[in-house]
PLY file of the C-alpha trace (Angstrom):
ply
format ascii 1.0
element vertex 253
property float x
property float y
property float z
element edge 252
property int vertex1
property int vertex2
end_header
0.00 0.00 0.00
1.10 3.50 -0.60
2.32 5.91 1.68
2.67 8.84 -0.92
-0.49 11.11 0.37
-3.54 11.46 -1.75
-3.46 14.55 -3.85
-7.02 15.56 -2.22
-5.95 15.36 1.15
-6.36 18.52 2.93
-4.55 19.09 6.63
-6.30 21.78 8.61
-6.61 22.71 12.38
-9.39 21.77 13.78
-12.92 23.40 14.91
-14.84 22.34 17.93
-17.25 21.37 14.75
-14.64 19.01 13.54
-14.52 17.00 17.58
-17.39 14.30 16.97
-15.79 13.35 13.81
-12.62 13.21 15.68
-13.95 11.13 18.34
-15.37 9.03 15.53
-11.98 8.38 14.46
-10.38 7.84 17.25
-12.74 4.91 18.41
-12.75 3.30 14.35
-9.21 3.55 14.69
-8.60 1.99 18.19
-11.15 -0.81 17.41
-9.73 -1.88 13.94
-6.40 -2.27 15.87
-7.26 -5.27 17.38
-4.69 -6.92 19.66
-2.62 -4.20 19.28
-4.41 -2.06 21.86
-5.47 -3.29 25.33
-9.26 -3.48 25.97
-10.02 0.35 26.18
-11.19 0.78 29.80
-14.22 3.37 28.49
-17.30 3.10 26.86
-17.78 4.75 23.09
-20.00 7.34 24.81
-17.42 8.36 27.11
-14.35 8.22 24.60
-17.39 10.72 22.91
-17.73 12.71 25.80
-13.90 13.59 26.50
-13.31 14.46 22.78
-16.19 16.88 22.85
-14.83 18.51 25.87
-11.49 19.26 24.48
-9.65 22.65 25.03
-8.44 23.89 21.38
-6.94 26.27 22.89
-4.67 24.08 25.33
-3.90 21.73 22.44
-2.89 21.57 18.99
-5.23 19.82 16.76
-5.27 19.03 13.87
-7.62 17.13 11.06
-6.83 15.38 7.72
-9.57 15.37 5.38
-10.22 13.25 2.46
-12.97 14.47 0.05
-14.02 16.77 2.62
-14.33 13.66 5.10
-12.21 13.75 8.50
-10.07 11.13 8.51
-7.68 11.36 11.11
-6.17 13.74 13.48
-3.24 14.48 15.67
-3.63 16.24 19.23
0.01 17.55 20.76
1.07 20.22 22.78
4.64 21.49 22.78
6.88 18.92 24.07
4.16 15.92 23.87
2.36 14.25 20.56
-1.14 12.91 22.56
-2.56 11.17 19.14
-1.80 10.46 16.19
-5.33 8.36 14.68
-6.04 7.46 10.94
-9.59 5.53 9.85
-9.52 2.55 9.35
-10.12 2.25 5.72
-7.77 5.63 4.67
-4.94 3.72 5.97
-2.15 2.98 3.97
-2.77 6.32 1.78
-0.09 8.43 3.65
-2.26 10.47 6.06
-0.57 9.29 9.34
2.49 10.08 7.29
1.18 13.55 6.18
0.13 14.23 9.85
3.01 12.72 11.34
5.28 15.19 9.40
3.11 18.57 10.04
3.90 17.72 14.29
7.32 17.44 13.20
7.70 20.58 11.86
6.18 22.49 14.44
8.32 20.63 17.28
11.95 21.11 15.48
13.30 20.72 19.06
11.97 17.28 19.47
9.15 15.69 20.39
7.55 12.72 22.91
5.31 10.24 22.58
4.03 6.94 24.35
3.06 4.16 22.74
1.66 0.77 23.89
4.54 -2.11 23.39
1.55 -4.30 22.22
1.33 -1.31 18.64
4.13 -2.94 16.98
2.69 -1.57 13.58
2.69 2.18 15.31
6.55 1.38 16.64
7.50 0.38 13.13
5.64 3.71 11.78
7.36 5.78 14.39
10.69 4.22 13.92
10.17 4.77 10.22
10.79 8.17 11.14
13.18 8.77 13.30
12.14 8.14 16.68
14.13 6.50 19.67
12.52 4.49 22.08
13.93 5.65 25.52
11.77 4.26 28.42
9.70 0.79 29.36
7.40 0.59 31.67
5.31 -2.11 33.14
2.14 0.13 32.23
1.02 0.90 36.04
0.74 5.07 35.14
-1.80 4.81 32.15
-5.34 3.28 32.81
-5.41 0.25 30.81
-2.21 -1.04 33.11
-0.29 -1.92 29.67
2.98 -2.24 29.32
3.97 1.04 27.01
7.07 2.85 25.60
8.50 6.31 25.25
9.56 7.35 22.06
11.12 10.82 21.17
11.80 11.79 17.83
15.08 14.75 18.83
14.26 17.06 16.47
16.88 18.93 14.45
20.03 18.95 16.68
19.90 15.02 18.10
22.71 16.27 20.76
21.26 18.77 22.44
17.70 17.28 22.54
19.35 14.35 24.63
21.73 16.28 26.34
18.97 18.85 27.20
16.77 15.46 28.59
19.66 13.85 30.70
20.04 17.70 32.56
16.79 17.35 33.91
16.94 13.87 34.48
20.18 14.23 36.80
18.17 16.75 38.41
15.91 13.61 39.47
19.32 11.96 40.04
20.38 15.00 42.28
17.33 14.62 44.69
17.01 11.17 44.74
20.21 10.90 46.31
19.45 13.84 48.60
16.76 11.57 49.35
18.84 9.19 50.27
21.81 10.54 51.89
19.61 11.91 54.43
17.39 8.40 54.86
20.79 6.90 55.74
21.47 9.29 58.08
18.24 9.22 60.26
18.51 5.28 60.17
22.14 5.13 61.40
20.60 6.93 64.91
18.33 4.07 65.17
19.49 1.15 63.35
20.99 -1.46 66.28
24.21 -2.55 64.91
26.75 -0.30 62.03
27.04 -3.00 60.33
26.30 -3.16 56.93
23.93 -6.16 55.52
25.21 -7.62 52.40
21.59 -9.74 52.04
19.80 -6.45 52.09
22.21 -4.77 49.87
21.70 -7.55 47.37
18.03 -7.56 47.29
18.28 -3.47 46.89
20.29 -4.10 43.87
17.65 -6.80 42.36
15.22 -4.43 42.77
17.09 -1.64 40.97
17.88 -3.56 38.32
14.47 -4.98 37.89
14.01 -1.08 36.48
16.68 -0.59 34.53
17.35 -4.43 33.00
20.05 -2.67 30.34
22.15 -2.38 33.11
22.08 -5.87 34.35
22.37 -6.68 38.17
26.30 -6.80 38.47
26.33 -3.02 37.59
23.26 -2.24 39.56
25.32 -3.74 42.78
28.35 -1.59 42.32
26.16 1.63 41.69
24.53 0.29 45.01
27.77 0.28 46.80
29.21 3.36 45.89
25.99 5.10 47.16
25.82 3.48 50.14
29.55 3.73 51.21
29.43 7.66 50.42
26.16 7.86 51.88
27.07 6.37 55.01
30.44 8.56 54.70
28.32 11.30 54.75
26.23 10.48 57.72
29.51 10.13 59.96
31.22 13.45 58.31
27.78 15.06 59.44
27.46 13.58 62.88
28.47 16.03 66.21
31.57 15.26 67.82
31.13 12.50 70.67
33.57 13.00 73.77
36.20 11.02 72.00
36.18 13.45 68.99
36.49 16.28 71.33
39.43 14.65 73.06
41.01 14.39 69.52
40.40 10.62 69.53
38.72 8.86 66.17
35.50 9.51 65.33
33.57 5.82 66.22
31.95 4.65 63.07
0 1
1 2
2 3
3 4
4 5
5 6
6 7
7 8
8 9
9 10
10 11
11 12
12 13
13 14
14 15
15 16
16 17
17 18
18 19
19 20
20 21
21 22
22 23
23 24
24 25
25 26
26 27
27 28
28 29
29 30
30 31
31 32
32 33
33 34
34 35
35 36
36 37
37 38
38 39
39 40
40 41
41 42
42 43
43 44
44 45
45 46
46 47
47 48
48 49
49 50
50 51
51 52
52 53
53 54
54 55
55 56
56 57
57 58
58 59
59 60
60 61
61 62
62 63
63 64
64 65
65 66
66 67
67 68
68 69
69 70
70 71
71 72
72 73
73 74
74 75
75 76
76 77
77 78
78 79
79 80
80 81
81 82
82 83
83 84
84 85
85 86
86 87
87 88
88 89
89 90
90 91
91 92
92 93
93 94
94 95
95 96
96 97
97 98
98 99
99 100
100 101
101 102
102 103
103 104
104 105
105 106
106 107
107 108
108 109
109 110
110 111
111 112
112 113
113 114
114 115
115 116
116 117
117 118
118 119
119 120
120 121
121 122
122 123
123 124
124 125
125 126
126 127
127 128
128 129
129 130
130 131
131 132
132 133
133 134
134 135
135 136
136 137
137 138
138 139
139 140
140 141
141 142
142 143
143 144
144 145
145 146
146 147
147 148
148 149
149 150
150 151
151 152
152 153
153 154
154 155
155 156
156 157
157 158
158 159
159 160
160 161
161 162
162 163
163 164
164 165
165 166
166 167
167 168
168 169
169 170
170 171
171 172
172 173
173 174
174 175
175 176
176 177
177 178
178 179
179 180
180 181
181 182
182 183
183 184
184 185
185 186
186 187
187 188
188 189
189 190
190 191
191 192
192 193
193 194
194 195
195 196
196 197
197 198
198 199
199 200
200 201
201 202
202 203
203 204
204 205
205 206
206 207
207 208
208 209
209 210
210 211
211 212
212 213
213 214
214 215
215 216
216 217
217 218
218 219
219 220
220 221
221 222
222 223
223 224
224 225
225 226
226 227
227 228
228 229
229 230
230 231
231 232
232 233
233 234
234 235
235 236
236 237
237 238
238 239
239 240
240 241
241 242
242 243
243 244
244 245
245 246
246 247
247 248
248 249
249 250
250 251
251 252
């Protein structure tokens, strides 16, 4: 099938008159999917509802029309693409491809999307042009509890899309171990032996790396080490002198 667009297909944004064809869409397009989606966890008339209550304002919407027909639609805002839905039967005649390539050119910084690991026709699409999957999870966050994927396509300048993405993320990084330089601390006042406890250290690092399975648990347990040594390192550096301290004796650990 082609993906060359039809020479009649029109790409506008869209009017609040346009949202019950979009919603129209969207279901068509969900249900022809099959196994590819999880079992949506709303009725039609609510998947209705929600559309028809949309903000065009707060998003950027967009229709593609086919002999004056709505045929499918994208919904983004400025860092995220929301949806990206073709009918059923003007698949395969370039539209998501037409749509797909409007979004991009109004995010030339990059732009995020998450898609269900089940859509492997919408990963291949997506990969298809140019966009990295970065992130797995086990689907708890969205509401059909399905596994799903990040994807970002980075826009014109790959390297400072991803560098600009890892800043914030060792932000996270910054107060997570905050977090946990401090949680050591507070334990170490109540915690009945300075020991540390290999077992428990273990099962930390299985957990970790039950997360992030790229890095495999070997590398997990010396990441897990290093923070807990300097944590703990920490913890004594930030303790008050006992009498021995004052004395000039060592500092107990």
């Amino acid at each position: 099938m082609s993906r060359h667009p039809s020479t009649d297909l029109e790409l506008l944004p869209a009017s609040v008159a346009d949202l019950r064809a979009i919603a129209e869409v969207h279901l068509a397009a969900r249900a022809a999917a099959g196994s590819s989606f999880p079992p949506s966890v709303h009725t039609p008339d609510e998947a209705r509802s929600w559309v028809a209550g949309w903000d065009l304002s707060t998003y950027d919407v967009w229709v593609a029309r086919l002999g004056g027909r709505v045929v499918g639609y994208t919904r983004a805002t400025s860092t995220w693409l929301d949806d990206l839905y073709v009918a059923p039967d003007a698949q395969g005649r370039g539209v998501g491809t037409a749509l797909l390539r409007r979004v991009l050119a109004r995010h030339r910084d990059g732009v995020g999307l998450w898609v269900f690991e089940s859509n492997l026709p919408a990963r291949r699409f997506y990969a298809r042009h140019g966009f990295v999957e970065l992130e797995r999870t086990d689907g708890s966050a969205n509401e059909e509890r399905a596994p799903d994927i990040r994807l970002v396509w980075p826009g014109d300048d790959p390297l400072a899309c991803f560098r600009a993405m890892i800043d914030e993320v060792d932000l996270v990084l910054g107060d997570v171990l905050a977090r946990r330089t401090a949680l050591t601390r507070a334990v170490q006042a109540v915690k009945p032996s300075r020991e540390r406890d290999p077992r428990r250290e273990a099962e930390v690092a299985r957990r970790i790396a039950a997360v992030v399975p790229e890095l495999e648990e070997e590398r997990v347990a010396r990441i897990v080490d290093v923070i807990i040594t300097e944590s703990l390192a920490a913890a004594r550096d930030a303790a008050p002198a006992g009498p021995a301290d004052s004395d000039g004796g060592v500092r107990r650990p």
